[in-house]
Structure formats: structure tokens, C-alpha cells
N, C-alpha and C positions, 0 to 999 in steps of 0.2 A: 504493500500500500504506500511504501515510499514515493514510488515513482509516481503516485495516483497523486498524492499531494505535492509533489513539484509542480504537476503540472497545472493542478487548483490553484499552487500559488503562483506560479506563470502568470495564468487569468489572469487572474486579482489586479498583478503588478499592470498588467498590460491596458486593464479596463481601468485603472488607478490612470495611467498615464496620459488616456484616450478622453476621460472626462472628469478629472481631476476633481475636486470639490463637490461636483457635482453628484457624486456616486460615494456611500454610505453602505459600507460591510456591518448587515446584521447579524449581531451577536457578537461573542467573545472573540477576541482576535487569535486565541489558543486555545486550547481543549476542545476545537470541533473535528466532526468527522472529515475523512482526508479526500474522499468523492464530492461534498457537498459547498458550493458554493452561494452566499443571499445575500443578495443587496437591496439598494432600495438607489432610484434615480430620482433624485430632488428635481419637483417640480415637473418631470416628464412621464409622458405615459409609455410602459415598458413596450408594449408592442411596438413604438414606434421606432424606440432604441431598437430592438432584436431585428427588424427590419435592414438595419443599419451592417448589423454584425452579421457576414460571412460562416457560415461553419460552424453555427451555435445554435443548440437543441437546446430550449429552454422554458419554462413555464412562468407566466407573467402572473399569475394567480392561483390559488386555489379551485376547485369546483364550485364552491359553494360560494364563490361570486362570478360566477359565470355570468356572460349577457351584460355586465354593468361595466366602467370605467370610471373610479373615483381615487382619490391621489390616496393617499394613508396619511391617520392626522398627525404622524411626525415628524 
């Protein structure tokens, strides 16, 4: 799982670089799993970011806000 989180943290640094302030890593910046990456894009709506991104399988929400777009109140 090393290699699995090199490359989570690759991401990170990459989408750190790409939108700088504007992108907010949910949760602890250590103790998480070495697969999972979460953010949050201040002010933007994710679909539209993913849109953006090349070669990224990614889920903009839950189910159980399916059909709606509202920012999150943090």
C-alpha cells in the first residue's frame, strides 16, 4: 500500500499546485487511508472541476444528494 499512497500523495501535491488555496484536504493530514483521497473546492462546483481533470474517476457526492448542487456550509 506504499506505493498506493505515493501516489494519493502525488494527487494531492499536484491538485495542491493546480488550485492552490482554493482546494481544502478533508480530514487529518495523517492517519488516513493510503487509497482515499477528499477535498473540498472552495466556492466551485466539483463537476465542473472533474470536467477539467484528465484521467480522474471521481465522485462529486454522495447518493443521497443526488439531482441537487449546493456548495457545503464550510
Amino acid at each position: 500500500m506504499e506505493g498506493v499512497q505515493a501516489l494519493r500523495d502525488r494527487f494531492w501535491r499536484g491538485l495542491q499546485d493546480q488550485f492552490g488555496d482554493r482546494i481544502v484536504l478533508n480530514g487529518p493530514a495523517t492517519q488516513r487511508l493510503p487509497n482515499t483521497l477528499n477535498v473540498s473546492f472552495v466556492g466551485k462546483v466539483g463537476a465542473d472541476i472533474l470536467g477539467q481533470l484528465s484521467g480522474v474517476a471521481a465522485s462529486t457526492c454522495s447518493a443521497c444528494h443526488a439531482g441537487r448542487i449546493e456548495f457545503s456550509p464550510r
